[in-house]
C-alpha positions as CSV (number, residue, x, y, z in Angstrom):
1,X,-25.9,-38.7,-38.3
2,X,-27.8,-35.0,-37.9
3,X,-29.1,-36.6,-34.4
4,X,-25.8,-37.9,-33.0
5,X,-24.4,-34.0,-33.7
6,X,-27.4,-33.0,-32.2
7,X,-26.8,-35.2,-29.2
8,X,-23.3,-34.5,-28.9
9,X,-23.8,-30.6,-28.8
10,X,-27.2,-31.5,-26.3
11,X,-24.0,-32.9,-24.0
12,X,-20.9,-30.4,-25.0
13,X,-23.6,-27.4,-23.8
14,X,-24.7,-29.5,-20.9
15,X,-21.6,-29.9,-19.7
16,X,-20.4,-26.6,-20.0
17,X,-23.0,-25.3,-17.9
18,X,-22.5,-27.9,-15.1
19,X,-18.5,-26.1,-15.3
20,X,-20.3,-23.0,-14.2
21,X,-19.2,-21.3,-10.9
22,X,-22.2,-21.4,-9.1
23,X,-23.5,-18.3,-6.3
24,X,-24.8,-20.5,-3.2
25,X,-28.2,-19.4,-1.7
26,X,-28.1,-15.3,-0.7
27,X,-24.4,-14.5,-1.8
28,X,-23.8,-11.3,-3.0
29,X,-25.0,-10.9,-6.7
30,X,-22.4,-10.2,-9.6
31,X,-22.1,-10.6,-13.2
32,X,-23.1,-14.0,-15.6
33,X,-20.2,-16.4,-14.8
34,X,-18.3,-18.3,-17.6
35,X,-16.8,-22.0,-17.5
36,X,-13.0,-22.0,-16.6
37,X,-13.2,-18.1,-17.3
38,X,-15.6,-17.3,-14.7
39,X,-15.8,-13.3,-14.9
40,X,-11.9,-12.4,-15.8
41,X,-13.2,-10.8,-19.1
42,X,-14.9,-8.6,-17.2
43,X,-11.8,-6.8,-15.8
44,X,-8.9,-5.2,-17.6
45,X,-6.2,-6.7,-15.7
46,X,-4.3,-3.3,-16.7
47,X,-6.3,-1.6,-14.3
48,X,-9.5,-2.6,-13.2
49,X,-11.0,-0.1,-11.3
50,X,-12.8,1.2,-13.8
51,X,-14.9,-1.7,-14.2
52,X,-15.1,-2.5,-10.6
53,X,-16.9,0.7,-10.2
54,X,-18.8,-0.1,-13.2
55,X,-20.0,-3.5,-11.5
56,X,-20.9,-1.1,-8.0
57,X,-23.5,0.5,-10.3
58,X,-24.6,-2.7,-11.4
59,X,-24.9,-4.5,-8.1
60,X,-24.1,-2.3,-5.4
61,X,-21.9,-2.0,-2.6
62,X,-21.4,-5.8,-2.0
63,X,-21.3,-7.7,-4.9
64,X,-19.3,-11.2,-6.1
65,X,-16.9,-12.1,-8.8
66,X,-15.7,-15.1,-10.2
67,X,-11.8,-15.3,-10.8
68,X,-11.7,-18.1,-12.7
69,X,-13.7,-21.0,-10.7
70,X,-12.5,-18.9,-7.1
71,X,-15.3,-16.9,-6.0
72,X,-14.3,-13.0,-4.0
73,X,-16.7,-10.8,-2.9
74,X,-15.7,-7.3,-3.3
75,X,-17.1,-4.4,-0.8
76,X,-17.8,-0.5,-1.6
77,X,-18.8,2.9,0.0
78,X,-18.1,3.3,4.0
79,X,-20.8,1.7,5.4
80,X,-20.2,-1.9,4.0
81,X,-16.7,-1.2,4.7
82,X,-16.8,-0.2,8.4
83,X,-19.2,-3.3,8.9
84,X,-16.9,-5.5,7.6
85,X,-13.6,-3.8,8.8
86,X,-14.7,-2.5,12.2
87,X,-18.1,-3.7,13.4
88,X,-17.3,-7.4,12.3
89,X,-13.6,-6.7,12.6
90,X,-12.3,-10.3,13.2
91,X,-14.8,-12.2,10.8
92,X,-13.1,-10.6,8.0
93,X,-9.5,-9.9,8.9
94,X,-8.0,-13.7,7.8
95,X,-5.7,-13.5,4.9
96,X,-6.2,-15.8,1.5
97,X,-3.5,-18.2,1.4
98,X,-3.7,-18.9,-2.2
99,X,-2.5,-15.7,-4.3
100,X,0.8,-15.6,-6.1
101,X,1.3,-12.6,-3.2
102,X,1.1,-15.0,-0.6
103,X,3.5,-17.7,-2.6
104,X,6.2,-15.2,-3.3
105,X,6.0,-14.0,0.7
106,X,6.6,-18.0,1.0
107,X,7.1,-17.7,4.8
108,X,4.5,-15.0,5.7
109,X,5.7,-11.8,7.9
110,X,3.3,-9.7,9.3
111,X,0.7,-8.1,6.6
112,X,0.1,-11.5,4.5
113,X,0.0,-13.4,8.0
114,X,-3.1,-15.5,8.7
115,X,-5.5,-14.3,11.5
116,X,-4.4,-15.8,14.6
117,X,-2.1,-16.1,17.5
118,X,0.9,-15.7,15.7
119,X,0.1,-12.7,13.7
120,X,-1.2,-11.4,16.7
121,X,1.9,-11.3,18.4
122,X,4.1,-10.2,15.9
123,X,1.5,-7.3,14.9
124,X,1.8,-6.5,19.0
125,X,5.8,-7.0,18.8
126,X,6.3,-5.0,15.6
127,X,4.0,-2.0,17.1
128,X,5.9,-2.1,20.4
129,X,9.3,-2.4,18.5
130,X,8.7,0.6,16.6
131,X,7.6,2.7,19.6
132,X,10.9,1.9,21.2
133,X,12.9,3.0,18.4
134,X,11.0,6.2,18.1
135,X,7.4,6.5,16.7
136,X,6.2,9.3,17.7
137,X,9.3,10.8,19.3
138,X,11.8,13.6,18.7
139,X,14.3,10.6,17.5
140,X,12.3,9.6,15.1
141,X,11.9,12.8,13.8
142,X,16.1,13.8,13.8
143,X,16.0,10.4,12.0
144,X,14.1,12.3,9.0
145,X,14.9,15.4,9.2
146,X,19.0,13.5,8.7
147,X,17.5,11.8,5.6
148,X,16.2,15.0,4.6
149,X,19.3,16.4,4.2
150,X,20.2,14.2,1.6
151,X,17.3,15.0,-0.7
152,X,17.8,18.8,-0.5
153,X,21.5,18.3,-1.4
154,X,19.9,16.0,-4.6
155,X,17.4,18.9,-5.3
156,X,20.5,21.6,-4.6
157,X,23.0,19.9,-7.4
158,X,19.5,20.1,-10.0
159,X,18.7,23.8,-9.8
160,X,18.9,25.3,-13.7
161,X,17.6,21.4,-14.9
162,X,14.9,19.2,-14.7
163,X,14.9,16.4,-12.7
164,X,12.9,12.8,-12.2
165,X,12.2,12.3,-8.3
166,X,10.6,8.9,-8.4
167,X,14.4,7.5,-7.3
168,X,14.8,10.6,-4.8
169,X,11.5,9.7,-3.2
170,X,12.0,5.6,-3.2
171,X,15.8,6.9,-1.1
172,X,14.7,8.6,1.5
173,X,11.5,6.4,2.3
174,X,13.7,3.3,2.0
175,X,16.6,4.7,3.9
176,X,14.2,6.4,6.9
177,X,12.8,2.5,7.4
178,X,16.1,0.8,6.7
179,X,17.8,2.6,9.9
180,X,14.5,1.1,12.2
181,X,15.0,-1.9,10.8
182,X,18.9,-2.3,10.2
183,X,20.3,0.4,12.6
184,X,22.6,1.4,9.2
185,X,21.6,4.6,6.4
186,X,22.8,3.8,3.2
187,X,24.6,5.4,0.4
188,X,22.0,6.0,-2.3
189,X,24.0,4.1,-4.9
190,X,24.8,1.6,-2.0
191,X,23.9,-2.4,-3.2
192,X,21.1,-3.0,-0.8
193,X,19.6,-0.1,-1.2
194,X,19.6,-0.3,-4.9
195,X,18.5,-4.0,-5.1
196,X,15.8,-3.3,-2.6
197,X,14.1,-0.8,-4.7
198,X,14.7,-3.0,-8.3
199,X,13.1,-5.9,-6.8
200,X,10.1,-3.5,-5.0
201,X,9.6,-2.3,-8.5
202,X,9.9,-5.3,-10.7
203,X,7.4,-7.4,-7.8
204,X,5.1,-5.3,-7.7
205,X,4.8,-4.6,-11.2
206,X,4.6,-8.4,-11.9
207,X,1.5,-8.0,-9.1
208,X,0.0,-5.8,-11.2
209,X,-0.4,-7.2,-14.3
210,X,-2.1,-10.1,-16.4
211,X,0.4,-12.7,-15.1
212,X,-0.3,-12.2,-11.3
213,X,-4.4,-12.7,-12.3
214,X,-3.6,-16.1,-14.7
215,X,-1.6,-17.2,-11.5
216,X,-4.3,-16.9,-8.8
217,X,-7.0,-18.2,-11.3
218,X,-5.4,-20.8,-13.1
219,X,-3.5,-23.1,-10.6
220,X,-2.3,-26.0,-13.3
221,X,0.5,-22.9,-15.0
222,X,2.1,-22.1,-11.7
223,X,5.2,-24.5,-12.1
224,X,5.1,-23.5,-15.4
225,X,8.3,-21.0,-16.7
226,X,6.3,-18.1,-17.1
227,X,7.0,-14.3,-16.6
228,X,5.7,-14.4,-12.9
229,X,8.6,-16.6,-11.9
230,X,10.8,-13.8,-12.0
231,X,8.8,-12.1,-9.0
232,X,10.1,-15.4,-6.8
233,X,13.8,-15.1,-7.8
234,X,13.5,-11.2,-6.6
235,X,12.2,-12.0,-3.5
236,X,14.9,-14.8,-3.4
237,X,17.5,-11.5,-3.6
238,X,15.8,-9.5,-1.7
239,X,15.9,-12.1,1.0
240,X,19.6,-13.2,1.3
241,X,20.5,-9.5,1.6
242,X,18.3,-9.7,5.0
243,X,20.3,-12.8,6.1
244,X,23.6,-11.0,5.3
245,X,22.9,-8.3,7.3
246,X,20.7,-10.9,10.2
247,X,23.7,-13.2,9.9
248,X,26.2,-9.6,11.1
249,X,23.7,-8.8,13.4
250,X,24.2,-12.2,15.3
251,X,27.6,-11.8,15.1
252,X,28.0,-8.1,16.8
253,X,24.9,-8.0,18.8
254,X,24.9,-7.5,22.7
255,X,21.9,-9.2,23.7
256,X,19.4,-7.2,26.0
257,X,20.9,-3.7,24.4
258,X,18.7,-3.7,21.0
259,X,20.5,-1.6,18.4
260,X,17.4,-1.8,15.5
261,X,14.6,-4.1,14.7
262,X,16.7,-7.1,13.8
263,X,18.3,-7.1,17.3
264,X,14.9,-6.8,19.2
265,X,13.4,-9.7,17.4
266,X,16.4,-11.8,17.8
267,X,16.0,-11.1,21.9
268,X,12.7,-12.2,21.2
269,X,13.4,-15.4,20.1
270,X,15.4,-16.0,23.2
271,X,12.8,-15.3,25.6
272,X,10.5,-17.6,23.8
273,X,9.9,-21.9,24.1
274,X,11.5,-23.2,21.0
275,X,8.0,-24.0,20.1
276,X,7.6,-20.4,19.1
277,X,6.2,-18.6,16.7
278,X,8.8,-16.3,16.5
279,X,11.9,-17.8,14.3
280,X,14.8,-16.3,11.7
281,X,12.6,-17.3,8.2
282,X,9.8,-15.0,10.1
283,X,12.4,-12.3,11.0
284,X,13.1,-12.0,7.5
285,X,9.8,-11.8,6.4
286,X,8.5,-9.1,8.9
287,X,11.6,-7.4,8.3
288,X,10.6,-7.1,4.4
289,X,7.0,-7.0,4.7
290,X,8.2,-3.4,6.3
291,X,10.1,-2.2,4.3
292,X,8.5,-3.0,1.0
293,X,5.4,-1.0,2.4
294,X,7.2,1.7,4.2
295,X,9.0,2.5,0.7
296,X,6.7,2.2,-1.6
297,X,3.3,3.3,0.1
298,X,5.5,6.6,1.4
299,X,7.2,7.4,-1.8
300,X,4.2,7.2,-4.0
301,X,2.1,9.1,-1.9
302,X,4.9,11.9,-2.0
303,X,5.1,12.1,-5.6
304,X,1.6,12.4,-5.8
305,X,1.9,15.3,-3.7
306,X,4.2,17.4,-5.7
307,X,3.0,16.4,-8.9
308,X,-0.7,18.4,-8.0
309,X,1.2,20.9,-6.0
310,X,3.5,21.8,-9.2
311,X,0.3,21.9,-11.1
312,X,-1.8,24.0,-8.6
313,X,0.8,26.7,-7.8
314,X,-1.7,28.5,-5.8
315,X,-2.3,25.5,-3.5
316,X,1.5,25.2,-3.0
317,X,1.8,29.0,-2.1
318,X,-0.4,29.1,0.4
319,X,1.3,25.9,2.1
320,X,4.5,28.1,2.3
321,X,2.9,31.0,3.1
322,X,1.4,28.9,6.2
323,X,4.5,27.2,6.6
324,X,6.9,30.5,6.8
325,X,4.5,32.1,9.7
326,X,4.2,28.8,11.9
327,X,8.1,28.1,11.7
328,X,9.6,31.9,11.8
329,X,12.5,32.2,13.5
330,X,12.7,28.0,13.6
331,X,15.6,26.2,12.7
332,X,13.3,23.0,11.2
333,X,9.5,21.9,11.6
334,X,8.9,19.2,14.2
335,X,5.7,17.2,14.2
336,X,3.9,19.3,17.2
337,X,4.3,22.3,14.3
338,X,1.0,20.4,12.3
339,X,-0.9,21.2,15.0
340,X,-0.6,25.2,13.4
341,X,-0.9,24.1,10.0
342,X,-4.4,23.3,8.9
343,X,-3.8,24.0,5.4
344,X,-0.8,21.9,5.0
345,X,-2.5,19.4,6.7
346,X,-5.4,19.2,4.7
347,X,-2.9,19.0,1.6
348,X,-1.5,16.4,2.8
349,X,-4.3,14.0,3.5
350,X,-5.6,15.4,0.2
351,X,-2.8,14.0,-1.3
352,X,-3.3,10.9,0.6
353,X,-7.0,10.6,-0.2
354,X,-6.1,11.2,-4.6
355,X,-3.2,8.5,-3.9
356,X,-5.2,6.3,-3.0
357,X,-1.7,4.5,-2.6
358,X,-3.8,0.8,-2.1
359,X,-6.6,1.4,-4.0
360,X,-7.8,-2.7,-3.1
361,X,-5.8,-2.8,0.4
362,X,-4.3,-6.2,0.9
363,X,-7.0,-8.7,0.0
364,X,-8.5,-10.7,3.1
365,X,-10.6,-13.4,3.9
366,X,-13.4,-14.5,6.4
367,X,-12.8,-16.4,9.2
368,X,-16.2,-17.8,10.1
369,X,-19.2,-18.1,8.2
370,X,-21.1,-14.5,8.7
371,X,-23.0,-12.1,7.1
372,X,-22.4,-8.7,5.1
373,X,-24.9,-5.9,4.2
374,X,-27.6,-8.9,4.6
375,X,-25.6,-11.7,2.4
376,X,-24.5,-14.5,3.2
377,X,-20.3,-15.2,3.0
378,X,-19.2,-18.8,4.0
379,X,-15.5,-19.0,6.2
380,X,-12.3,-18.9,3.9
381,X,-13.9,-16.1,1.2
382,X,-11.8,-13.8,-0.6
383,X,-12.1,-10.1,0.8
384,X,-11.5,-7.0,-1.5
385,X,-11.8,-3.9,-0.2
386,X,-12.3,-0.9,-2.8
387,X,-10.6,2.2,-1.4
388,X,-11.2,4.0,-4.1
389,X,-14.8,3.7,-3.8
390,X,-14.8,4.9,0.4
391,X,-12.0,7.9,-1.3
392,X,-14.2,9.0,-3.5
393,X,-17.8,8.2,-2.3
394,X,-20.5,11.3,-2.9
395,X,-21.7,12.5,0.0
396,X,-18.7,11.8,1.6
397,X,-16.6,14.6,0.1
398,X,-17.1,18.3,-0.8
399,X,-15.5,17.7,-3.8
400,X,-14.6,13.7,-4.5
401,X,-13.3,14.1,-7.9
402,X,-10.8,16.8,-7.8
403,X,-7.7,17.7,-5.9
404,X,-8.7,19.9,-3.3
405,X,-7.7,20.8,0.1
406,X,-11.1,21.9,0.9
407,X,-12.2,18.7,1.4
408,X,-10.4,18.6,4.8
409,X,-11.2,21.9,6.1
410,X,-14.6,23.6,7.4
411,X,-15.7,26.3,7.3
412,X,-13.5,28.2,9.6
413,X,-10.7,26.6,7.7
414,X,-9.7,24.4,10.9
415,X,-8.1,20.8,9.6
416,X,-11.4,17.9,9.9
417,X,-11.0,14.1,9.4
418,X,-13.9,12.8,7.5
419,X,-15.1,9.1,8.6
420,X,-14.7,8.1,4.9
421,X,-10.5,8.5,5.5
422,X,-9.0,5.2,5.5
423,X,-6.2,4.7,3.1
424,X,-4.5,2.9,5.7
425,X,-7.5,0.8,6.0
426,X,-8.9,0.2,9.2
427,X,-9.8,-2.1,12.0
428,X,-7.0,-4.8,13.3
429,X,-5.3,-5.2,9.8
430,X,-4.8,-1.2,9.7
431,X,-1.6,-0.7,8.6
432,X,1.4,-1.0,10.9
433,X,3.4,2.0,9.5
434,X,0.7,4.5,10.3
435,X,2.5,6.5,12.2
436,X,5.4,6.5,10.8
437,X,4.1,7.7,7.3
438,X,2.3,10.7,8.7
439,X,5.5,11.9,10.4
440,X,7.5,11.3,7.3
441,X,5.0,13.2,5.1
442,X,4.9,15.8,7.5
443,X,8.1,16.7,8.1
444,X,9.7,16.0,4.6
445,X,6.8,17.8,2.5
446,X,7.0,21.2,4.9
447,X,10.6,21.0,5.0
448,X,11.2,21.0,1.2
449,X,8.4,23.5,0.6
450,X,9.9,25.6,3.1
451,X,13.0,25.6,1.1
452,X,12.5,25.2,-2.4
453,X,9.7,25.8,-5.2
454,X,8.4,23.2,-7.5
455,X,7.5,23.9,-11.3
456,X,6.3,21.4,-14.1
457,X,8.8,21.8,-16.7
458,X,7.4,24.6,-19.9
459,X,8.0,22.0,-22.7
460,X,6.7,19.0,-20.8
461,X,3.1,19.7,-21.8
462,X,0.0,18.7,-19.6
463,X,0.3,16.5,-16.7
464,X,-0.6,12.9,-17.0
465,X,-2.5,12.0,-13.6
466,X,-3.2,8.5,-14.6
467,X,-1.7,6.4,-12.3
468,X,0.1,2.9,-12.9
469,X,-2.5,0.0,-11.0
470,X,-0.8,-2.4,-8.6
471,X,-0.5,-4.0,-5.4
472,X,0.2,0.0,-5.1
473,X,-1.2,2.9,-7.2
474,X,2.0,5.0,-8.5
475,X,2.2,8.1,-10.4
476,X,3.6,7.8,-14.2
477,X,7.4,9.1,-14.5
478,X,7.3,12.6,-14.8
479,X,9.9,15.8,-15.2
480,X,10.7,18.3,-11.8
481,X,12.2,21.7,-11.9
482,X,13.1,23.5,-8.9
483,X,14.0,26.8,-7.9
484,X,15.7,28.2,-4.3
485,X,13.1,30.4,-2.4
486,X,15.3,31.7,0.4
């Protein structure tokens, strides 16, 4: 009897280590793997950035994980990143097709689009598209400064009281993308609008929590009813609001005179074969994929702004003090105006840089066998890029762990770019609404501290800068008073 029990636990242990995730030959190194588990309880799916860091220590810039049996490697610190991101550009610039990300985008637009022809010429399209409609123009820029309006009159009617801006912010990003993309601006209590940014938030904050990682790792729950479900019927929503407004848009459209994005796709499709890449179920797609990062990505990095620039009032004086001699005598600032305004610029990619607005990018994956910082990584691995570590890297910084516009300025206080900037990422999967996000932050930021001053609230004790983890890092809730200055 003791040697059968002895036998059969000689056979349980034996084949629990045969279920052990394997490294093949030179891949990065990483933690002990578990059966089943692989290294999941080695990350608080919370937020795991702290012990992503912790595993850097451990095995340095390039290093591998286990989620569940699935194997990721996860790259640190500039120089693996530029290797991977710009020298070797299109070995790593596929996208996994087997995330609950990619399952909820069901018909993939632009961002979660597979390397390829396809994605190529939509990314091409969608660049072009938004050149024509004003990036980088004096439209584009009456466009915001319009929008703008609309926030002052919020932050005019909450003088004397404190207010929450994470809604104010979320309205005028949505509502400066929504007119490239729709040709409409919306009421801020208007349906779409308001549905849009429900749905934004409850997605992404399924995408950030324990659900999204049991998903991805365990593929036997996924037709299971379970929380994550939810993120599929708001994408669902989210969608048929697109086809209502595609469906009008078919409807009152003059073909060859493109009023928005919708209309220049839908020209698109009539130039191509039927064969195309280019359809309505894409349209939709590209159209969200756009608008849930030109949101979110926008209006999180604005918050983050104000709330250090309420709690460094001398930082925030000396923007307006800048911002008062450059545009004296000027109705409004116009983009050209950054060009005088070191300081504010450095705030603003300071702000940028503490964001750190996609601290793991979008994840990717490689398209060919190759090699990384001297491992090997087979075709089809999972990418992830940590920003924070490239944000925040010593050496790289004056000062990487505090906010501080210093760490864009030299020495004769003239604006400087370090190499180690990249929260838009970088090589071809860069991020599309570049430009358009560095005009918006521009523009809006000098234009309401031109007007108004902001103040953390007496009784709402010390600020909490502990940001909520995501697909997107975004600030906690927290209280706004203002106050006129002219």
């Amino acid at each position: 009897m003791f040697l059968s029990l002895v036998l059969l636990g000689l056979c349980i242990c034996f084949i629990i280590l045969q279920l052990r995730p394997r490294r093949p030959k030179n891949f990065p190194p990483g933690p002990p793997v578990l059966p089943i588990l692989g290294n999941l309880l080695h990350l608080n799916p919370q937020n795991p950035l702290e012990d992503l860091e912790k595993l850097r220590k451990s095995y340095g810039n390039v290093y591998s994980l286990f989620l569940g049996p699935k194997p990721i490697v996860v790259i640190n610190g500039v120089k693996a990143m530029k290797e991977a991101m710009v020298i070797k550009a299109a070995e790593f610039a596929g996208r996994p097709q087997d995330t609950i990300v990619n399952d909820v985008f069901d018909v993939k637009g632009v961002i979660l689009a597979d390397y390829g022809t396809s994605w190529r010429e939509h990314r091409r399209f969608a660049l072009m598209t938004l050149r024509n409609f004003g990036l980088g123009k004096k439209s584009m820029e009456d466009r915001i400064h319009d929008e703008i309006q609309h926030t002052i009159k919020t932050l005019d009617e909450s003088i004397g009281r404190t207010l929450c801006p994470q809604v104010m912010f979320h309205n005028v990003a949505s509502n400066i993308i929504c007119q490239v993309l729709f040709g409409t601006r919306y009421e801020y209590d208007d349906e779409f609008v308001t549905t849009i940014i429900q749905c934004v938030t409850e997605i992404t904050k399924i995408f950030n929590g324990p659900w999204a990682m049991l998903y991805d790792c365990l593929p036997f729950i996924r037709n299971l009813p379970l929380p994550f479900n939810k993120a599929f019927k708001n994408i669902k929503r989210s969608s048929d609001l697109v086809l209502r407004l595609l469906n009008e848009h078919k409807n009152t459209r003059t073909p060859g005179e493109p009023r928005d994005f919708l209309d220049c796709y839908l020209d698109e499709m009539e130039k191509k074969a039927e064969d195309s890449s280019f359809s309505e179920d894409k349209l939709i797609f590209t159209a969200l994929d756009l608008l849930f990062a030109g949101t979110d990505t926008t209006s999180n990095t604005l918050l983050t702004a104000f709330l250090y620039l309420m709690n460094h009032p001398h930082i925030q004086e000396q923007c307006q003090q800048e911002i008062d001699q450059v545009l004296e005598g000027k109705d409004q600032a116009c983009f050209d105006d950054r060009h005088q305004m070191p300081y504010m610029q450095a705030v603003i990619h300071e702000s940028q840089r503490i964001a750190n607005t996609v601290s793991l990018s979008i994840f990717h994956c490689t398209t060919k066998d190759t090699e990384l910082a001297g491992y090997s990584i087979p075709k089809g691995m999972m990418i992830v890029q940590n920003l924070s570590t490239v944000l925040k890297e010593e050496g790289q910084w004056k000062y990487p762990h505090e906010f501080n516009p210093d760490n864009f300025l030299n020495d004769q206080g003239e604006f400087v770019k370090p190499d180690a900037f990249i929260p838009f990422s970088a090589g071809p999967r860069m991020c599309l609404g570049e430009g358009l996000a560095r005009m918006e932050l521009f523009l809006i930021m000098v234009t309401l501290l031109r007007k108004f001053k902001f103040i953390w609230p007496e009784d709402a004790g010390k600020p909490d800068y502990t940001p909520i983890f995501g697909v997107t890092l975004t600030p906690k809730p927290y209280p706004m008073k203002v106050q006129h200055r002219l």
